[in-house]
LUMDRENRO-679037 format. One record per residue (C-alpha): residue in three letters; x, y, z. Coordinates in nm, 4 decimals, always signed. Layout:
BEGIN
['ALA'; [X; Y; Z]]
...
END
This chain:
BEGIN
['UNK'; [+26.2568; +5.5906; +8.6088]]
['UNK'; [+26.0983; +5.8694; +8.3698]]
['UNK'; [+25.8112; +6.1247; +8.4461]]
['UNK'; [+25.7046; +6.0740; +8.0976]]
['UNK'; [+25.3210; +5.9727; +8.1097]]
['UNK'; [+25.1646; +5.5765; +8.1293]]
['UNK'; [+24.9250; +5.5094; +7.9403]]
['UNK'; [+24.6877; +5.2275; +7.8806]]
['UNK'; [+24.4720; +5.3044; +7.5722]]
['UNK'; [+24.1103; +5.1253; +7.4717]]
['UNK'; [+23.9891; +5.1086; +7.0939]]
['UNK'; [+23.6941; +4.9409; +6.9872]]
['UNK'; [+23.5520; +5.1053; +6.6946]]
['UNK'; [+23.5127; +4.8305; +6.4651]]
['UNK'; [+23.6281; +4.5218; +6.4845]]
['UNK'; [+23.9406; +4.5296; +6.6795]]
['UNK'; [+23.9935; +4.4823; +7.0073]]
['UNK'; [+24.2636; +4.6958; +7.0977]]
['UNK'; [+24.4864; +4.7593; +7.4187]]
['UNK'; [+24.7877; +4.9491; +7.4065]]
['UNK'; [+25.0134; +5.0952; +7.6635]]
['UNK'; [+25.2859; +5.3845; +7.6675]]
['UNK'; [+25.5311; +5.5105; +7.7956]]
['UNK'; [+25.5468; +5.8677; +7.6046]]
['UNK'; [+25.6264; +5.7993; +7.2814]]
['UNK'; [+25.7393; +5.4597; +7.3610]]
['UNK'; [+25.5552; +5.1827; +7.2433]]
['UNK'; [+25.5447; +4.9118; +7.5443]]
['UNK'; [+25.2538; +4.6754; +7.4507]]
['UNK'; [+25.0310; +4.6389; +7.1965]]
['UNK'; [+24.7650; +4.3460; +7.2211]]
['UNK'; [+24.4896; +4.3277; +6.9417]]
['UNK'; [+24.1884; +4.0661; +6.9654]]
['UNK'; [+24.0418; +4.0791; +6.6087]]
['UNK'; [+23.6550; +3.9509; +6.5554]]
['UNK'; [+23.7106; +3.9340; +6.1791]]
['UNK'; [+23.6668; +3.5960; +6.1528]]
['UNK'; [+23.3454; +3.6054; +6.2747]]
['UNK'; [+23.2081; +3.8412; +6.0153]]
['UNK'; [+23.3518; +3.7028; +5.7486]]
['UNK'; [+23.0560; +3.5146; +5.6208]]
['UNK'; [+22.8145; +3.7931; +5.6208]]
['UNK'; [+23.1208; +3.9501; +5.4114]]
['UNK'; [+23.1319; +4.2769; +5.6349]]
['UNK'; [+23.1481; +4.3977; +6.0015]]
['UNK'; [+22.8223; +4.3180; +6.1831]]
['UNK'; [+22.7873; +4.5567; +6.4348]]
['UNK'; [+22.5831; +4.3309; +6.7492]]
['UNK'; [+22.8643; +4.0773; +6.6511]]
['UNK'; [+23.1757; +4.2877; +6.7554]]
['UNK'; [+23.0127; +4.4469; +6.9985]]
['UNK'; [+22.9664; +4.1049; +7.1788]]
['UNK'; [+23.2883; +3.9962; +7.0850]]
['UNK'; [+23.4739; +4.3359; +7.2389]]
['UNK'; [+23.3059; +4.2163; +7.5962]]
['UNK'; [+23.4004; +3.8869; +7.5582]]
['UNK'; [+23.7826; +4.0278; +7.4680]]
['UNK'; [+23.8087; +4.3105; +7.7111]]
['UNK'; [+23.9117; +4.2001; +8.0014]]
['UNK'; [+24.1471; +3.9359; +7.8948]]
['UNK'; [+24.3418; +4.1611; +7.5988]]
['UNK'; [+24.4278; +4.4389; +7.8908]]
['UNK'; [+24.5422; +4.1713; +8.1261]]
['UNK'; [+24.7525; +4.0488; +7.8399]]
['UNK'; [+24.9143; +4.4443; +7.7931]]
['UNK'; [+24.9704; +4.5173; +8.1098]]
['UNK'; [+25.2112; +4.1849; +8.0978]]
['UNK'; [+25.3567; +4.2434; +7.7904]]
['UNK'; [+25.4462; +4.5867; +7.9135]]
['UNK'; [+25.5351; +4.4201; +8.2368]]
['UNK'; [+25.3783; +4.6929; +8.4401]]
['UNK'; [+25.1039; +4.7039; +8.7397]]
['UNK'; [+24.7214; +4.8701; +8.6571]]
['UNK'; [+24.8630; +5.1080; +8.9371]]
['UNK'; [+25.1081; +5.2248; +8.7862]]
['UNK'; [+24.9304; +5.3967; +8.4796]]
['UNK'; [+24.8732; +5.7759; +8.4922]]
['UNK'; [+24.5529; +5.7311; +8.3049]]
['UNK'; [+24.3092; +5.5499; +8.0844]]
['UNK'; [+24.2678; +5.6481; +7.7224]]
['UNK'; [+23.9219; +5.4860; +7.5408]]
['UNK'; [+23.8423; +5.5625; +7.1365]]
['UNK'; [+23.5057; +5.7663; +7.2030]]
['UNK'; [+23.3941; +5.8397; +6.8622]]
['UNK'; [+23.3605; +5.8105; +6.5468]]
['UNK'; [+23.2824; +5.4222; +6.5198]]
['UNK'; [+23.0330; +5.1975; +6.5804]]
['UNK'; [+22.7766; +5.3373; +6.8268]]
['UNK'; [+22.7701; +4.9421; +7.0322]]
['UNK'; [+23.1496; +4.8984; +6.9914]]
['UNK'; [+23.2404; +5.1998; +7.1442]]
['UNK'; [+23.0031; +5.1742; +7.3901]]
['UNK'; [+23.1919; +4.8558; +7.5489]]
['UNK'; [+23.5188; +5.0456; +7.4942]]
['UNK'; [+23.4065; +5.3232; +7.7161]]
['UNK'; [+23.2306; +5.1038; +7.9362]]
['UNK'; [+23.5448; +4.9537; +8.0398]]
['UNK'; [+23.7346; +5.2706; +8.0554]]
['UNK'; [+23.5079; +5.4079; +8.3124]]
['UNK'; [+23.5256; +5.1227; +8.4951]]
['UNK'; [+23.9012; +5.0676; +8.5079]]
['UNK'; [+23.9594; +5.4667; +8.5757]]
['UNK'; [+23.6991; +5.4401; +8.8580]]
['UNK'; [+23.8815; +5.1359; +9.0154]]
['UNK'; [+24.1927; +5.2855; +8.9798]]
['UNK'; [+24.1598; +5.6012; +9.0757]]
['UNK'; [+24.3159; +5.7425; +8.7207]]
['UNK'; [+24.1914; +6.0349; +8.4944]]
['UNK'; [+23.9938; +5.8949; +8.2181]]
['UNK'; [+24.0732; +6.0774; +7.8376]]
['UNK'; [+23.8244; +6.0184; +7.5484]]
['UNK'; [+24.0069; +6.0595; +7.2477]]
['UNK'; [+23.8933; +6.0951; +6.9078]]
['UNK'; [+23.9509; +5.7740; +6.7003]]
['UNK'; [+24.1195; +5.9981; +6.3412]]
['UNK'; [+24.3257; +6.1456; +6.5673]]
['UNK'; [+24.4617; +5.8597; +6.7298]]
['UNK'; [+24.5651; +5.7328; +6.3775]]
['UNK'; [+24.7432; +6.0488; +6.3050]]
['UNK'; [+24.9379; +6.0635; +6.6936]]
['UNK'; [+25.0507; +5.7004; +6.6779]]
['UNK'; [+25.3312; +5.7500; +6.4203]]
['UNK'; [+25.4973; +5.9196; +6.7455]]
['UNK'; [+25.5620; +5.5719; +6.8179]]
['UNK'; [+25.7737; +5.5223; +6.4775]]
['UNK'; [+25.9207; +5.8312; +6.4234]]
['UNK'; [+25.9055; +6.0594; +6.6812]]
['UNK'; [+25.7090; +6.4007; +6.7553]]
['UNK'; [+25.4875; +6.4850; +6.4880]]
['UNK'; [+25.5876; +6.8008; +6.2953]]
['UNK'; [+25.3566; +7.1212; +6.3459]]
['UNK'; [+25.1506; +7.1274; +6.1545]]
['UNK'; [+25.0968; +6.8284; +6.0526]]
['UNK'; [+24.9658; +6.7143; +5.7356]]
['UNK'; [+24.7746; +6.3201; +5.7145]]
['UNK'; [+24.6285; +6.1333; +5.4571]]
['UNK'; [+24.3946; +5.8645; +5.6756]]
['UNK'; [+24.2399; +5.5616; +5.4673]]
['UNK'; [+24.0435; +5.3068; +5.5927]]
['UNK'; [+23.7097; +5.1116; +5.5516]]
['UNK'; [+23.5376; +5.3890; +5.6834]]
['UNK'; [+23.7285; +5.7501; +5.6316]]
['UNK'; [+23.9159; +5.8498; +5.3454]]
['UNK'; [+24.0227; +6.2033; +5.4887]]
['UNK'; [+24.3014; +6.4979; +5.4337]]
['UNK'; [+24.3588; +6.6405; +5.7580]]
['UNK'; [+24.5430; +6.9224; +5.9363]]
['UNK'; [+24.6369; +6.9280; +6.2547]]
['UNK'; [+24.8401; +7.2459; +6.4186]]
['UNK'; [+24.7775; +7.1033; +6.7623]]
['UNK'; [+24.6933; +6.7098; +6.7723]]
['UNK'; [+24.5351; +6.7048; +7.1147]]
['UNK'; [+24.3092; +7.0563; +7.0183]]
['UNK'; [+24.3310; +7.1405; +6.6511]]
['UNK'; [+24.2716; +6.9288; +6.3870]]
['UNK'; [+24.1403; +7.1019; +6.0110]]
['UNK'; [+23.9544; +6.8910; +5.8265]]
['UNK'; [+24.1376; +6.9530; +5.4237]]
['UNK'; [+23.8674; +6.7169; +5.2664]]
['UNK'; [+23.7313; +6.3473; +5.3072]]
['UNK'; [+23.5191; +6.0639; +5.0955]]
['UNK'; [+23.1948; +6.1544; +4.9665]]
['UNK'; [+23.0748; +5.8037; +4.9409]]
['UNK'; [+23.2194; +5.4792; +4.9735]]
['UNK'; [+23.5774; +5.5241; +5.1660]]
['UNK'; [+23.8472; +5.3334; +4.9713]]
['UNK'; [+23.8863; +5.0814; +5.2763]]
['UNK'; [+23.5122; +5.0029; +5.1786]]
['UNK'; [+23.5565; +5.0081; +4.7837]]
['UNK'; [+23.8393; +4.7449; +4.8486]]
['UNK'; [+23.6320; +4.5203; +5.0451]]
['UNK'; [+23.3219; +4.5135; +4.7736]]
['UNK'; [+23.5493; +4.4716; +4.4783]]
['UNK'; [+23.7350; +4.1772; +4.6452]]
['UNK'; [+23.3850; +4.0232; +4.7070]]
['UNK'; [+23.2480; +4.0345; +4.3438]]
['UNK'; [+23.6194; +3.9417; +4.2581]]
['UNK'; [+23.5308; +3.6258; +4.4875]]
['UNK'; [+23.8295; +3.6723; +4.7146]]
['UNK'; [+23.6932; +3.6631; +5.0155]]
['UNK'; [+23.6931; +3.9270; +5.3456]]
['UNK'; [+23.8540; +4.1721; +5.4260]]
['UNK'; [+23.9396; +4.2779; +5.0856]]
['UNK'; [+24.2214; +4.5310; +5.1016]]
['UNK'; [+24.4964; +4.2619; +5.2184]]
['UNK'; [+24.3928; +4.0313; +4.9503]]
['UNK'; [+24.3606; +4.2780; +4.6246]]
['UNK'; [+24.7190; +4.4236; +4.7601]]
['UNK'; [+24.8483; +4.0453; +4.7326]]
['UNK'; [+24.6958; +3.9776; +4.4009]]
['UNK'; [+24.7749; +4.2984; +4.2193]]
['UNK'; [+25.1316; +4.2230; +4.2800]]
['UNK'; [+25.1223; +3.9525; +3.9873]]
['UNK'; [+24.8746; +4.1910; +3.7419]]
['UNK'; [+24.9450; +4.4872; +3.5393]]
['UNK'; [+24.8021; +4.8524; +3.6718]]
['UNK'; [+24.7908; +5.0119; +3.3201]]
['UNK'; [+24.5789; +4.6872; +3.2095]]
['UNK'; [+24.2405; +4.8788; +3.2375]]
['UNK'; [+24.1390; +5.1955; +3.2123]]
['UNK'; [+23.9170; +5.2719; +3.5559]]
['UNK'; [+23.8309; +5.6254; +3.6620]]
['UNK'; [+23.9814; +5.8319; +3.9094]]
['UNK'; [+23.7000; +6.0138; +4.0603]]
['UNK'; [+23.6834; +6.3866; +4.1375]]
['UNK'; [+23.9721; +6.4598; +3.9547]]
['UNK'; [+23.8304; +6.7404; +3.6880]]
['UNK'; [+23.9137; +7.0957; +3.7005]]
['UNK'; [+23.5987; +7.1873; +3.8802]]
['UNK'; [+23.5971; +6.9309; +4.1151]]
['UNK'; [+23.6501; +6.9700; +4.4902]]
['UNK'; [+24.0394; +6.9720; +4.5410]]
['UNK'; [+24.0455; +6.7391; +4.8542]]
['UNK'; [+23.7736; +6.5431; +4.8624]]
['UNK'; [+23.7091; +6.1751; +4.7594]]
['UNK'; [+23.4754; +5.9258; +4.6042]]
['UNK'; [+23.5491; +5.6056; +4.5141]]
['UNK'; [+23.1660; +5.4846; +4.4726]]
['UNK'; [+23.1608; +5.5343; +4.0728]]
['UNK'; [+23.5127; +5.3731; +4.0674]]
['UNK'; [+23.3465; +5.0515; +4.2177]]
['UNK'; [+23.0729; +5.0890; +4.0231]]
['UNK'; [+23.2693; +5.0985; +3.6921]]
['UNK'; [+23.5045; +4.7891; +3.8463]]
['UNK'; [+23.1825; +4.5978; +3.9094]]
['UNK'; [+23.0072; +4.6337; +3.5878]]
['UNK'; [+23.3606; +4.5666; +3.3323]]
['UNK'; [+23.3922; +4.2089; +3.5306]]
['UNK'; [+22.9835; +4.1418; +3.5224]]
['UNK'; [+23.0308; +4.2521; +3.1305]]
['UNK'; [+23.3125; +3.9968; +3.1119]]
['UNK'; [+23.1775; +3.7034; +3.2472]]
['UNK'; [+22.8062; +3.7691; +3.0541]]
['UNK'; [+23.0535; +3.7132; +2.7608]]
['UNK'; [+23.1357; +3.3844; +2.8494]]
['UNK'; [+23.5307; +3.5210; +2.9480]]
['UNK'; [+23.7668; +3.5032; +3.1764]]
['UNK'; [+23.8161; +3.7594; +3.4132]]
['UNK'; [+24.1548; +3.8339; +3.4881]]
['UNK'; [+24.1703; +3.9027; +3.8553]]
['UNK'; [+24.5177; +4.0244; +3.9178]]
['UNK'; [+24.5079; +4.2729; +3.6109]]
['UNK'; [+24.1825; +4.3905; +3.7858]]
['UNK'; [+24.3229; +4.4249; +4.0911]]
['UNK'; [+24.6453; +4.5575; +3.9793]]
['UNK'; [+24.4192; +4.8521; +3.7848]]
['UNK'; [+24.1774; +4.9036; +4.0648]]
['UNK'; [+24.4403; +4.9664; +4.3515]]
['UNK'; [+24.5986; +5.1953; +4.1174]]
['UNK'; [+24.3320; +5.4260; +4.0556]]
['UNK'; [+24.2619; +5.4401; +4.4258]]
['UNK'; [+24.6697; +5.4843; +4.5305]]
['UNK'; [+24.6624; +5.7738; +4.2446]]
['UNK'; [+24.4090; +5.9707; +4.3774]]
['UNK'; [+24.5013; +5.9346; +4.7108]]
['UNK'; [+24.8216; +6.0366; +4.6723]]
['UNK'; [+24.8015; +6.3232; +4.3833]]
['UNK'; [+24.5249; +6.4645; +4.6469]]
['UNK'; [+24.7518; +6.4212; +4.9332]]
['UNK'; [+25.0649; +6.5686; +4.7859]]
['UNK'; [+24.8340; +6.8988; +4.6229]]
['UNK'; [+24.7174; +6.9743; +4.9331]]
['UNK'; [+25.0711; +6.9882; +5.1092]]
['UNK'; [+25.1527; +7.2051; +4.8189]]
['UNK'; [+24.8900; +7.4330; +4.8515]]
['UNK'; [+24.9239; +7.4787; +5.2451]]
['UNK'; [+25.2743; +7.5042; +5.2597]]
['UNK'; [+25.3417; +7.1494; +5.4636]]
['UNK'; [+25.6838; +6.9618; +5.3663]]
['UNK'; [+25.6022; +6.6472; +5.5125]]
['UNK'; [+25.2746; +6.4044; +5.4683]]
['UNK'; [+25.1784; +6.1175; +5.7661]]
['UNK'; [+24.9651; +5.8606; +5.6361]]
['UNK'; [+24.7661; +5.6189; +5.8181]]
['UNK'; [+24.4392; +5.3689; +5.8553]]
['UNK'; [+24.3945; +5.0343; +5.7852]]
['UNK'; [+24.4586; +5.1190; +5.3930]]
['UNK'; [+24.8082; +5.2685; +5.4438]]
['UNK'; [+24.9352; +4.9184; +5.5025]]
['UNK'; [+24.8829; +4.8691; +5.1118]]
['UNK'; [+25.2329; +4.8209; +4.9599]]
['UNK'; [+25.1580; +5.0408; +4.6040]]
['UNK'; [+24.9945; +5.3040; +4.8652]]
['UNK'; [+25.3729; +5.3272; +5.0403]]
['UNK'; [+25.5154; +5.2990; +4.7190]]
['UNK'; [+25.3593; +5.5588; +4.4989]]
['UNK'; [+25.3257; +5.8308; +4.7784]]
['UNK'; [+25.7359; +5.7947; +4.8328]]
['UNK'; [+25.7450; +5.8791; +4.4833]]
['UNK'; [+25.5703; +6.1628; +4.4737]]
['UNK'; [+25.6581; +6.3284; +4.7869]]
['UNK'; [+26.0281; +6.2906; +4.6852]]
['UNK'; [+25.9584; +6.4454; +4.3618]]
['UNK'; [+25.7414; +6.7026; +4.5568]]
['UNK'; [+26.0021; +6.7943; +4.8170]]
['UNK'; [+25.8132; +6.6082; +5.0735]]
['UNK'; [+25.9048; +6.4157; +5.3427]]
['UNK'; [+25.6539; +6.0880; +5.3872]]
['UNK'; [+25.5849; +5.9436; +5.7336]]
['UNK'; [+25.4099; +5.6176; +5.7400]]
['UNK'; [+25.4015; +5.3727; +5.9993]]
['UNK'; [+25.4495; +5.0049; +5.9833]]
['UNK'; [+25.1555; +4.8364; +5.9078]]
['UNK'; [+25.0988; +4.7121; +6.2431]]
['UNK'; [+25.0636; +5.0475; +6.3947]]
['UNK'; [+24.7975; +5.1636; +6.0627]]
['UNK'; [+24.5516; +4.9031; +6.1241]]
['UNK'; [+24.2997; +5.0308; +6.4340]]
['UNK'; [+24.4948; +4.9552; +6.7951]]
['UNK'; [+24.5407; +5.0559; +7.1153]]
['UNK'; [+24.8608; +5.2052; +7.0972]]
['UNK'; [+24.7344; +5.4859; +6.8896]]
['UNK'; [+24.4275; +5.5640; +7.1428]]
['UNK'; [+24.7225; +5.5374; +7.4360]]
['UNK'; [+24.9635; +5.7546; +7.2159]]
['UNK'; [+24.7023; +6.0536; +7.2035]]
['UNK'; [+24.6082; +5.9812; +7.5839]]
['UNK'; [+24.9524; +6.0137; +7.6467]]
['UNK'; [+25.0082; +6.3504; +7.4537]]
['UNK'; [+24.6752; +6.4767; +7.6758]]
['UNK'; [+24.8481; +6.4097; +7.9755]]
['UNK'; [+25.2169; +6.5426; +7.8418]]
['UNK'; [+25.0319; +6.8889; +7.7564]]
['UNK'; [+24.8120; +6.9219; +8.0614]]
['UNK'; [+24.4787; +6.8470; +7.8608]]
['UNK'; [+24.1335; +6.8537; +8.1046]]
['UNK'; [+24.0573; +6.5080; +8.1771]]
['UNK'; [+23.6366; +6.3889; +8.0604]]
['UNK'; [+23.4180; +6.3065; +8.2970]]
['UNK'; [+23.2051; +6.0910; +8.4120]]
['UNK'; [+22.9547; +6.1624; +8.1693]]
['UNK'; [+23.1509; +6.0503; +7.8739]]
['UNK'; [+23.0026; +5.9029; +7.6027]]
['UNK'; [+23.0208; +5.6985; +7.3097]]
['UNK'; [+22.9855; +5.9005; +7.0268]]
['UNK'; [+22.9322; +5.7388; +6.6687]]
['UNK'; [+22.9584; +6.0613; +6.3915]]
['UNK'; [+23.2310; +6.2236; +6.6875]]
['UNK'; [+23.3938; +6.5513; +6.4490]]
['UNK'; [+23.7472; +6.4816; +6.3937]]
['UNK'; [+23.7512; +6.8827; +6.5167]]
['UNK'; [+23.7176; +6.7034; +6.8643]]
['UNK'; [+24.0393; +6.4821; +6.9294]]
['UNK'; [+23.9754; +6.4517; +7.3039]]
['UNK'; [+23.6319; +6.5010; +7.4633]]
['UNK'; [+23.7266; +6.6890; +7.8365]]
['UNK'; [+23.4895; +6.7186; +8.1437]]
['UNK'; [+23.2840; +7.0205; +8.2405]]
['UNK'; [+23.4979; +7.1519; +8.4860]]
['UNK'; [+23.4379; +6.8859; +8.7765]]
['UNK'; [+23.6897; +6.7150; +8.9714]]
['UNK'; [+23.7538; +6.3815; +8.7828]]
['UNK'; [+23.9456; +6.1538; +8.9894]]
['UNK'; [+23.6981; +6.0617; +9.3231]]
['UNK'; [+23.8454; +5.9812; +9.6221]]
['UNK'; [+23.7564; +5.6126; +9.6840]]
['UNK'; [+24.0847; +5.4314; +9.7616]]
['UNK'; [+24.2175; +5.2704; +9.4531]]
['UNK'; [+24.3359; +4.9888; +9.6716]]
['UNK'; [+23.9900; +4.9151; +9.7817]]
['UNK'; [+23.8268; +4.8487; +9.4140]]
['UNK'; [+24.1082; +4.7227; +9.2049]]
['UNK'; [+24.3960; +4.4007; +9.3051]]
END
């Protein structure tokens, strides 16, 4: 037996539904229904879709993590739910369904903040996160620099997209490439076989008077867009793999040259990244070479743990617990534009847990 904390952790953002549980920082089930299917056709996540799809998964992908943790709803120590940022509906159902389990059970319920979650799951891979900490997050809908003294109360923002995040760029170039949704698996796959130096595509702000830590990726697509349009006005082939070989790389370069300067300039020797878009294989590859020419040490987990899940909303709910962090209340709720400033949203001082029998509302 341990007195580390369990925890069962709810994300529904997006897309995914996600239910993960742990044990500390032990990972000890992690079941994902994904909707993606569903919005492929429209080419993009339709919000009324996933939130319909999230009820219809709920119930089902928790019953499936408490077995393949092999534990009993009784024996968690509390419910962690994504509350914000996200997709107003999705979250909605996500927190929905925390309250109610937490009620039932008798548990403290923890809203945690979803950019947080992606930095505190690498506990899962590699242990306590340094202090401070120092993560790159990239995904279809944050491109941000972040630093965070304190993961469960104090996370900086360094910088984040201006425009289109590079999750999203990757999904609109793949679909004027014709390759389908979601793009960033599928321009990873085909820029394997292409050449990154083939074309010359801007890296946007990169000029001296630019903001150091910020992103934008919308004149990059832009510029993508409009060389294949010019190509096949011509009559020509477009070759896709170069294209995608020299559009990842002038996303991975900014990325990473912004990543690494900002360690630099604050001091930090190591660099997490995460998201959906740290599962890119040039991503991993380029920011090991930099940080090992930079003297920094790179912490990425496996691409499992980078996509949105529950184990990283569990992973922060389980740090709140660890470090004695106010439980919310009943009042929670979903919050779509949530600051990453807020990684856990607490109560207002009232007790939490009521004193209805758990035994009596949950079997």
């Amino acid at each position: 037996m341990t007195d580390e904390p369990l925890v069962l952790g709810i994300e529904t953002s997006c897309d995914e539904t996600g239910v993960g549980i742990v044990r500390g920082t032990t990972l000890l089930a992690d079941a994902v229904a994904s909707s993606v299917d569903e919005h492929a056709r429209f080419g993009g996540v339709v919000p009324e879709v996933a939130s319909r799809a999230h009820l219809e998964a709920m119930v089902p992908t928790i019953d499936r993590a408490l077995k393949e943790a092999g534990v009993s709803a009784r024996d968690l120590d509390g419910i962690a739910v994504t509350a914000g940022p996200g997709l107003a509906g999705a979250l909605l159902v996500g927190v929905s369904a925390a309250k109610a389990y937490a009620y039932a059970l008798g548990k403290p319920l923890y809203g945690v903040n979803h950019l947080a979650s992606h930095i505190c799951v690498d506990q899962l891979e590699h242990g306590p996160l340094p202090e401070p900490t120092m993560a790159l997050l990239v995904s279809g809908g944050h491109s941000s620099l972040l630093l965070s003294s304190d993961i469960t109360s104090d996370v900086r923002p360094m910088g984040s997209t201006i425009d289109d995040a590079a999750g999203e760029a990757f999904d609109k170039i793949a679909r004027v490439l014709n390759l389908g949704f979601p793009g960033g698996p599928v321009i990873d796959r085909y820029a394997r076989e292409g050449d990154p130096g083939a074309i010359a595509f801007p890296r946007g702000l990169t000029g001296p008077r630019d903001p150091a830590y910020d992103f934008s990726f919308s004149g990059l697509k832009t510029a993508v867009a409009r060389w294949i349009e010019a190509r096949r006005a011509a009559g020509e082939e477009v070759p896709v793999r170069d294209v995608a070989a020299s559009f990842q790389e002038a996303v991975v370069d900014v990325l990473t040259r912004k990543a690494v300067r900002a360690c630099k300039d604050e001091g930090v020797d190591h660099l997490m990244i995460g998201g959906g878009v740290a599962a890119n294989s040039r991503l991993r590859a380029l920011a090991q070479e930099r940080c090992e020419a930079a003297g920094i040490r790179l912490r990425v987990p496996r691409p499992k743990l980078c996509t949105d899940n529950g184990a990283m909303v569990a992973a922060l709910g389980a740090e709140m617990v660890a470090r004695n962090r106010a439980a919310s209340g009943w009042d929670l709720s979903a919050d779509s534009s949530l600051p990453v400033t807020d990684p856990h949203v607490p109560g207002h001082g009232h007790d939490h847990v009521h004193e209805v029998s758990k035994e009596n509302l949950y079997s």
